[in-house]
C-alpha positions in Angstrom: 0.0 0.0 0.0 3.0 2.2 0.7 4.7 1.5 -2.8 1.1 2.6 -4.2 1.2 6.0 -2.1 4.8 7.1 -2.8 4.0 6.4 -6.4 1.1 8.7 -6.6 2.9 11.4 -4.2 5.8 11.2 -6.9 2.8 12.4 -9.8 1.4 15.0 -7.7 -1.2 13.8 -5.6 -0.9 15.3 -2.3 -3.8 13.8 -0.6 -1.4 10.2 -1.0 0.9 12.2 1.1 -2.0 13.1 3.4 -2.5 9.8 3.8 0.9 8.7 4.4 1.4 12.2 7.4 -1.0 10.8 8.9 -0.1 6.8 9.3 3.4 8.0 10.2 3.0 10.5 12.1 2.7 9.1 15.7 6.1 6.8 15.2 7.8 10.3 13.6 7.4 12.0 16.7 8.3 9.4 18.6 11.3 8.9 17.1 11.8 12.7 16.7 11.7 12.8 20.7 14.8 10.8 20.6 16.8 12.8 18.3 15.4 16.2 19.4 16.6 16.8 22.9 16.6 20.2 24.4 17.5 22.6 21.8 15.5 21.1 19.1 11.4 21.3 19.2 10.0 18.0 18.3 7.2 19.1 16.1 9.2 21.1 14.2 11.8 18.1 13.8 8.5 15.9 12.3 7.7 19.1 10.4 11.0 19.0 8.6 11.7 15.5 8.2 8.1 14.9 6.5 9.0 18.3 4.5 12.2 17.0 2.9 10.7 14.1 2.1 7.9 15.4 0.2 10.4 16.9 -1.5 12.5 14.3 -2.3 9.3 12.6 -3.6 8.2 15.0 -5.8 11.0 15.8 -7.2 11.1 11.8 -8.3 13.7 10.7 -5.1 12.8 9.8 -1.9 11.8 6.3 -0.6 10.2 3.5 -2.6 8.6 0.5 -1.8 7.9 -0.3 1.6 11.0 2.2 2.3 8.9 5.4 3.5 9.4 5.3 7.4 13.0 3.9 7.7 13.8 7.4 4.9 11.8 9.7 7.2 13.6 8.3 10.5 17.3 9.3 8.4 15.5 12.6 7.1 14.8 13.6 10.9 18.2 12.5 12.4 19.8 14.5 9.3 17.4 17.5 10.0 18.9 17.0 13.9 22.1 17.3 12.9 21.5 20.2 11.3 19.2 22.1 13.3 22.4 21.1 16.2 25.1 22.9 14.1 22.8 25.9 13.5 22.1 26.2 17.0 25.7 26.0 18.1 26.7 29.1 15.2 
């Protein structure tokens, strides 16, 4: 079902990516609580992670397959790096 989503994010349908915000969502930000610490708000983490991503997906990259979550857990460690280095400039 995932593979079908990414697929139809990839030509432009954003309500696929609705659909996939909000079956991911609840692990994101669990997993965002781990990377985010205190100096890095957890919603905006998600926000991010789920941005790139979208990205990535319309621009015909991102995840395939069954691949969507595991890419949006390296997208938010990646966005926590960054967010880290900002914060310490």
């Amino acid at each position: 079902m995932t593979t079908d989503l990414t697929s139809r994010v990839r030509d432009g349908d954003l309500d696929a990516y609705g659909h996939l915000f909000a079956t991911h969502h609840a692990d994101a930000t669990r997993v965002a609580r781990r990377y985010a610490g205190a100096q890095i708000d957890t919603d905006e983490l998600v926000a991010t992670a789920f941005d790139n991503t979208l990205t990535a997906l319309l621009h015909g990259h991102g995840p395939g397959d069954t691949t969507f979550l595991p890419y949006l857990r390296v997208a938010m460690r990646r966005a926590a790096a960054q967010s880290l280095l900002r914060a310490r400039h």
